[in-house]
C-alpha positions in Angstrom: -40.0 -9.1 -15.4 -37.5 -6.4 -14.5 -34.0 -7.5 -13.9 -31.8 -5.6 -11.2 -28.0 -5.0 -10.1 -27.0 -2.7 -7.5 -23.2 -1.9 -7.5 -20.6 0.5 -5.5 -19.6 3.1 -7.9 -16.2 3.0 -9.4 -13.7 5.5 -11.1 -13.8 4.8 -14.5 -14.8 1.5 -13.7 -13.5 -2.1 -15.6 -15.3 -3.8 -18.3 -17.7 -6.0 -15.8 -19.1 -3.4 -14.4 -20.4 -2.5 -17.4 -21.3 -5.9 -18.7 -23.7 -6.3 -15.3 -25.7 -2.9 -16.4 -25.4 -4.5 -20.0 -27.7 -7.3 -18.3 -30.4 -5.4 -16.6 -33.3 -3.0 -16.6 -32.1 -1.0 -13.5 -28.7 -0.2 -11.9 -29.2 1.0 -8.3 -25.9 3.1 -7.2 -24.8 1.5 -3.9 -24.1 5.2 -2.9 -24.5 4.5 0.7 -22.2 1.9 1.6 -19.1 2.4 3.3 -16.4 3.6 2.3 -13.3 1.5 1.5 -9.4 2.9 0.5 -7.6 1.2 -1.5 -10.3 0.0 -3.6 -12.1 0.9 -7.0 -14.1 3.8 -6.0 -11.4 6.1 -6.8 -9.3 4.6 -9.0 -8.8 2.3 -12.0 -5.7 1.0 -14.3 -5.2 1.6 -17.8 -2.6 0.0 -19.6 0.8 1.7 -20.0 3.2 2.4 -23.5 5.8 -0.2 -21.5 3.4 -3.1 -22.1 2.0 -3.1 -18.1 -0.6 -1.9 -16.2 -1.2 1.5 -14.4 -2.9 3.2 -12.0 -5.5 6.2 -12.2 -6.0 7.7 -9.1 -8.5 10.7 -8.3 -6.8 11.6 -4.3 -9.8 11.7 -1.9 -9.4 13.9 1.4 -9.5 12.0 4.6 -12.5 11.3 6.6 -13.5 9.3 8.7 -13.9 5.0 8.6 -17.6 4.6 8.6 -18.0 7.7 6.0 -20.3 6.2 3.3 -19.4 6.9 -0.6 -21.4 9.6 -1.5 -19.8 11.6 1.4 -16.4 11.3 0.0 -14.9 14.5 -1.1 -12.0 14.8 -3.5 -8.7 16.0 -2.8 -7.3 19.0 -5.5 -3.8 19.6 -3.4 -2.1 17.9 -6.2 -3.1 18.4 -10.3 -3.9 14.7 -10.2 -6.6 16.2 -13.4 -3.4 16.9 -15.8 -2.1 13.7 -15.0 -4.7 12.0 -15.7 -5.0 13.4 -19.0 -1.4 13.4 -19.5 -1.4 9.3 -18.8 -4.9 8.9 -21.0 -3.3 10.6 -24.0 0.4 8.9 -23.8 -1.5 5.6 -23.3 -3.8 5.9 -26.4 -2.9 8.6 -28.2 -2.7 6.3 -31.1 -5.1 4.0 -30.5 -7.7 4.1 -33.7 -11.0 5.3 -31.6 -8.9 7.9 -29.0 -10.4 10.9 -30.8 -13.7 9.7 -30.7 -13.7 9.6 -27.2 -10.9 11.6 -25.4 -12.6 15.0 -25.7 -16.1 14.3 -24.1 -14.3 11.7 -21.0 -11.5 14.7 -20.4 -14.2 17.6 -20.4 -15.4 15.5 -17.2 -12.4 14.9 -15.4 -11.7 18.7 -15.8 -14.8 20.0 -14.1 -14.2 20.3 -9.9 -16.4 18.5 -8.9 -16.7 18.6 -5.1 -17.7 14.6 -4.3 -16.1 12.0 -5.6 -19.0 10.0 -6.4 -20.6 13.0 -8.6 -17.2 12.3 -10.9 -17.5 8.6 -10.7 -20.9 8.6 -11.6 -20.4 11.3 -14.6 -17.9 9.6 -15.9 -20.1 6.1 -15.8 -23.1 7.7 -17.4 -20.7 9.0 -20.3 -19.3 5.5 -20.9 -22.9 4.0 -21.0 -23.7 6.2 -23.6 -21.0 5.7 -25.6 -22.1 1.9 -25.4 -25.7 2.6 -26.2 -27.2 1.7 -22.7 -30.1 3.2 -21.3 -31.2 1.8 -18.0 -33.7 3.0 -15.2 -31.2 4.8 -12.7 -32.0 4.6 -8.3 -29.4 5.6 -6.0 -29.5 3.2 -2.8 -29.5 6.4 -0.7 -32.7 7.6 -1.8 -34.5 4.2 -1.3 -37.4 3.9 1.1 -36.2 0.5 3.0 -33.7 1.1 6.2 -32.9 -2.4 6.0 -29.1 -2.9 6.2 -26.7 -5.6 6.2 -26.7 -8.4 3.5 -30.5 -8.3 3.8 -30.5 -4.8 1.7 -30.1 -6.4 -1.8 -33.2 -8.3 -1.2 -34.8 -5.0 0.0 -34.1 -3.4 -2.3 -35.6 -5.6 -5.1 -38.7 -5.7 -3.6 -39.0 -2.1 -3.2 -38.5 -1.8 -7.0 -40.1 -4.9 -8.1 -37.4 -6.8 -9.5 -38.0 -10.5 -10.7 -34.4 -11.2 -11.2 -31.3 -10.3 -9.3 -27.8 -10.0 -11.4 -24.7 -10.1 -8.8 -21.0 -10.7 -9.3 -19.7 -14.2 -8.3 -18.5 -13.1 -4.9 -22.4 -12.6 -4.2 -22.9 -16.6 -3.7 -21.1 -17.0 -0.7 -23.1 -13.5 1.2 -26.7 -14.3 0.0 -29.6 -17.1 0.7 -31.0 -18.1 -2.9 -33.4 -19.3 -1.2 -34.8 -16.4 0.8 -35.0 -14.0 -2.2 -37.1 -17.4 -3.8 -39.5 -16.7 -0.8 -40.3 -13.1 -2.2 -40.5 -13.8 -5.9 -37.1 -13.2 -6.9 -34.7 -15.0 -8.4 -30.5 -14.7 -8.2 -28.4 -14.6 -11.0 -24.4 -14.5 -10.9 -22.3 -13.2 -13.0 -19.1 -15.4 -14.4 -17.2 -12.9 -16.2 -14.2 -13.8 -18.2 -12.3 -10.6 -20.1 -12.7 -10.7 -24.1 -9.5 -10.7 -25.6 -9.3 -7.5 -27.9 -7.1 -5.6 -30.2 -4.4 -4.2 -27.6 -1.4 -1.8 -28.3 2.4 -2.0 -25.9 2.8 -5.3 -26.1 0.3 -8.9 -24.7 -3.2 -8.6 -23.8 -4.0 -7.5 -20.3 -7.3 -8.3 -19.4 -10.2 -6.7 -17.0 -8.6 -2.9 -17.3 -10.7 0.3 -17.1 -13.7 0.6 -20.0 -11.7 3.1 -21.3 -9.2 1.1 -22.8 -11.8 -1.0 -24.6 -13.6 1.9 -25.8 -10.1 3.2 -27.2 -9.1 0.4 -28.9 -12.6 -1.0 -29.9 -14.9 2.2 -30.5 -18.1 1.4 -31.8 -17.9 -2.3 -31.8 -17.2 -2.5 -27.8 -20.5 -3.2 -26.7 -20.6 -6.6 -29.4 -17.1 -7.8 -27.9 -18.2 -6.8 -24.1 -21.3 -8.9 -24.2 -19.6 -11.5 -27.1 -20.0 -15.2 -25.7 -18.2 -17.2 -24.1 -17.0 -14.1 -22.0 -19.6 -14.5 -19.6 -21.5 -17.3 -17.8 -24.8 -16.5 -16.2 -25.9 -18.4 -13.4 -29.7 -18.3 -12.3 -31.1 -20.0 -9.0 
């Protein structure tokens, strides 16, 4: 009984992201989905030495509305690379897991690469290792089914013969739990609350990039990712 998400790649993406793959056998890449500014595709926040959040940013050149993800091409006009690392090391520098980790995650951000999701998707296989998950990997681009529309997901499930179905909350109010019943699967929705962790600069902030657990957590980050009652898992 395989168990599948499919998610829009993200930049360094925040601790859910990570706690869906935690909960399946395969992550399909929603690679082929439109593009959207101003969201988490290109960017994440970390949490500053003044006790608040920032953002990371990777600059993205234009294109046009309907361009899907993996289309999206990254911007090097400004050395938003040494900021980045600049920001990462200020941030954590002191943090008791930073050399563990800084090395391997700015060896990444260094290479010019030309599409953004090539970056995004480097960065999230290097996290995943560091947390010891292996999944089965599909990218939405290279599926058989030409369905679109909110009728995709379920597509796509069949295509790979998933049992179960692991969205985020917001998926209740776009999808029929009782047409994926119908073919054999069943949905699941994800209730994720932050774990509270060991922070530096100041109160917890929750839901920040994976980064900043891994920094402050190291090798214990997948147990406090995945600790109870962080999450609520919902099945229909």
């Amino acid at each position: 009984m395989k168990r599948l998400m499919m998610l829009q790649p993200g930049y360094l993406p925040w601790l859910g992201f990570f706690e869906q793959i935690y909960r399946t056998d395969i992550f399909v890449v929603f690679d082929d989905a439109q593009y959207t500014k101003l969201d988490w595709r290109n960017r994440n926040r970390i949490k500053s030495t003044n006790g608040k959040d920032v953002y990371i940013t990777v600059p993205v050149k234009k294109a046009p509305t309907k361009t899907l993800i993996k289309d999206i091409k990254i911007s090097y006009n400004e050395d938003w690379q040494k900021r980045h690392i600049n920001l990462l090391k200020a941030c954590y520098g002191k943090t008791p897991y930073f050399n563990d980790y800084f090395e391997p995650i700015i060896d990444v951000i260094n290479k010019r690469f030309e599409y953004l999701i090539d970056l995004d998707m480097e960065l999230i296989f290097l996290c995943m290792n560091f947390l010891g998950l292996e999944r089965d990997i599909s990218y939405s681009s290279r599926l058989k089914t030409e369905v679109r529309g909110k009728e995709r997901l379920m597509a796509v499930c069949i295509e790979l013969g998933a049992s179960y179905c692991y969205n985020g909350a917001a998926g209740k109010n776009l999808y029929s739990v009782e047409k994926f019943l119908e073919n054999g699967i069943k949905l699941e929705f994800q209730e994720f609350k932050s774990p509270v962790y060991p922070q530096f600069f100041g109160d917890f902030i929750p839901n920040l990039s994976i980064v900043d657990l891994l920094f402050n957590c190291g090798d214990k980050s997948l147990n406090v990712l995945t600790s109870k009652p962080n999450h609520i898992v919902q099945t229909f």
